[in-house]
Phi, psi and omega in degrees: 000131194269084194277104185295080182322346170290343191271321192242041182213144172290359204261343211022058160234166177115118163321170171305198168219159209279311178234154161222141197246127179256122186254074198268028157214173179309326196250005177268305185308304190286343182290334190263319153319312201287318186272336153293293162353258171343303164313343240001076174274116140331128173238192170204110185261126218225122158243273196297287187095042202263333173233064184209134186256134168240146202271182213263340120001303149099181212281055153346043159165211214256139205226099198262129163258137211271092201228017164327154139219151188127126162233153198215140171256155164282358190069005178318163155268147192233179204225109179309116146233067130283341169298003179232103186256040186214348178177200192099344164309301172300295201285007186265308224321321178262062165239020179071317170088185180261130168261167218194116163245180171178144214279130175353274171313356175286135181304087164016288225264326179284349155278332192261277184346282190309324162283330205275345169305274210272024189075020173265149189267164179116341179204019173306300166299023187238007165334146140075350165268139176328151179100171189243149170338295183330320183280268232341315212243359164275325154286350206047105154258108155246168173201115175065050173124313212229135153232170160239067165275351197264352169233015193249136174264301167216158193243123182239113154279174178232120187274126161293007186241319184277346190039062154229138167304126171220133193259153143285147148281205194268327192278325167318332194255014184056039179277131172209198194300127176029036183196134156252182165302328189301289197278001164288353186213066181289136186112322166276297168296087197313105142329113185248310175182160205187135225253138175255136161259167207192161186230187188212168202159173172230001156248147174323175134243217198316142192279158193209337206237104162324313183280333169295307179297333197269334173293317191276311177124006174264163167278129170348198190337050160254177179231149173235166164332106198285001175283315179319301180278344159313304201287301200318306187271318171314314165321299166314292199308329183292281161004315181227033146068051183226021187242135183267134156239100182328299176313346188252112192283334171296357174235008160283061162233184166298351209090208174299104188292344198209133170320171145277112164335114190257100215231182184272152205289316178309286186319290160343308166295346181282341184286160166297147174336316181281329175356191149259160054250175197205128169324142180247016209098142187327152165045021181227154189216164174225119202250188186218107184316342173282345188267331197282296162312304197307306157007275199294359144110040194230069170290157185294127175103028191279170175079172169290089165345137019252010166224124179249171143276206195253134176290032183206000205202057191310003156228071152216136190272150174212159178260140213266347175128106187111351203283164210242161167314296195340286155357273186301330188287299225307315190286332178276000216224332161319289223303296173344268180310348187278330182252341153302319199285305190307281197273338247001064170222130146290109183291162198227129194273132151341273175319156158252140223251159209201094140097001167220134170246178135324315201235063197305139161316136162322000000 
């Protein structure tokens, strides 16, 4: 049976796949990797599909869903701070905690339930996004405060150049803004599972996201209730059409299509006054790709059905229904050049794209 990637990506677009392997243990996923290998069979290791354009061609080759389940936890002790509802997370961190492992293929947003179910702190703002564990740790997936390098204890891969189990700790994996060692060497590392360190509380932790803190009633680096901030961002995220709903055509996209632009303090200076920014790091500012866009004359709900941007969220491409990969590259590579012309800042698309660019090979 001829399984159609459009069927299994939030963007729903994408062509078959030549072949498809559904991988629901640790040794079904690398035997089916490890055996395309071999063959040399082009693969494409697919979990959630939440952040992939795939072109409407569809897949030449073996195409493995990433379909693992499972968490196990160590049984550990955990270090009580709840008595301070404004900080104690840094000065508890060398008491160690719950290590948490979970298996590649587990659903993102049903792992953040299960923790905040059980008070571990650290990833309650990460509610409500799309997608599998697995994927997590290849972008550093953050939101609204929190990403998660700031709670991944190790990452265990399966490497495809050594055809070995290799675990990362956390100092290992080069995690910075939306990037790891993973996505610098796309392609080489199975994501298998990835293990959490985690505190314990019946509050998040310190709120870090203005907007977050001013919806919950709090000051920035206060802390609030992790059922609260769970509920808050789930609220936000519907609010801008980033909770998948079939019915809701604003949430058929990748999410945030295009990074925030990390640009140099000189450069910085060149945007308008009004700009966003935020310390980046030495001699670096980070400005905000939603602002940029709308700027730049890309409002919500801009372009031509059936792929617009999102009528709640200008930086998400969505599909309004039938829209094709073409489509969407067509509209992002609009948006993309509208806001290099405006600002001289290029933007950098988020997804990862299989079998289409921005930029068509010379």
């Amino acid at each position: 049976m001829t399984e159609l990637l459009a069927d299994h990506t939030t963007l729903r677009v994408g062509g078959p796949a030549r072949r498809w392997v559904e991988a629901t243990t640790t040794d079904e996923l690398v035997a089916a990797v490890s055996e395309a290998d071999a063959a040399g069979e082009p693969v494409l290791v697919l979990s959630g599909g939440s952040n992939v354009v795939v072109a409407d061609a569809g897949f030449d080759g073996v195409v493995v869903h990433v379909a693992t389940k499972g968490i196990s936890d160590d049984g550990g002790s955990f270090c009580e701070i709840d008595a301070d509802a404004t900080g104690g997370i840094e000065d508890a961190a060398s008491c160690g905690g719950m290590l948490v492992e979970v298996q590649a293929g587990e659903n993102w947003d049903y792992f953040v339930a299960w923790t905040v179910a059980r008070g571990y702190i650290g990833v309650e703002a990460l509610s409500g996004i799309p997608g599998a564990v697995g994927s997590t740790p290849i972008q550093n997936v953050g939101a609204y405060g929190q990403e998660v390098a700031q709670t991944i204890w190790s990452v265990r891969t399966w490497d495809r150049s050594t055809r070995q189990y290799r675990t990362f700790a956390n100092a290992d994996c080069d995690f910075s803004y939306r990037h790891s060692r993973f996505k610098a060497e796309p392609g080489r590392y199975v994501v298998v599972s990835v293990t959490f360190q985690f505190l314990q509380g019946s509050l998040g932790a310190p709120i870090r996201y203005a907007e977050l803190a001013r919806r919950l009633g709090v000051e920035q680096g206060e802390r609030a209730p992790m059922t609260d901030v769970r509920a808050t961002v789930l609220e936000l995220r519907r609010g801008k059409g980033m909770v998948l709903d079939a019915a809701d055509h604003d949430t058929w996209s990748a999410g945030s299509f295009f990074t925030n632009p990390v640009v140099t303090e000189a450069d910085a200076a060149l945007l308008p006054e009004d700009a966003p920014r935020f310390p980046a790091g030495e001699g670096l500012v980070k400005s905000s790709a939603a602002w940029l866009i709308e700027r730049a004359g890309f409002g919500k709900g801009y372009g031509t059905p059936p792929a617009t941007l999102s009528t709640k969220h200008t930086l998400a491409l969505t599909n309004r229904g039938g829209a094709t990969a073409s489509d969407i590259v067509g509209l992002a590579r609009e948006v993309r050049d509208g806001v290099r012309d405006r600002f001289g800042v290029t933007l950098v698309p988020e997804p990862v794209f299989v079998g289409v660019a921005l930029d068509p090979a010379p």
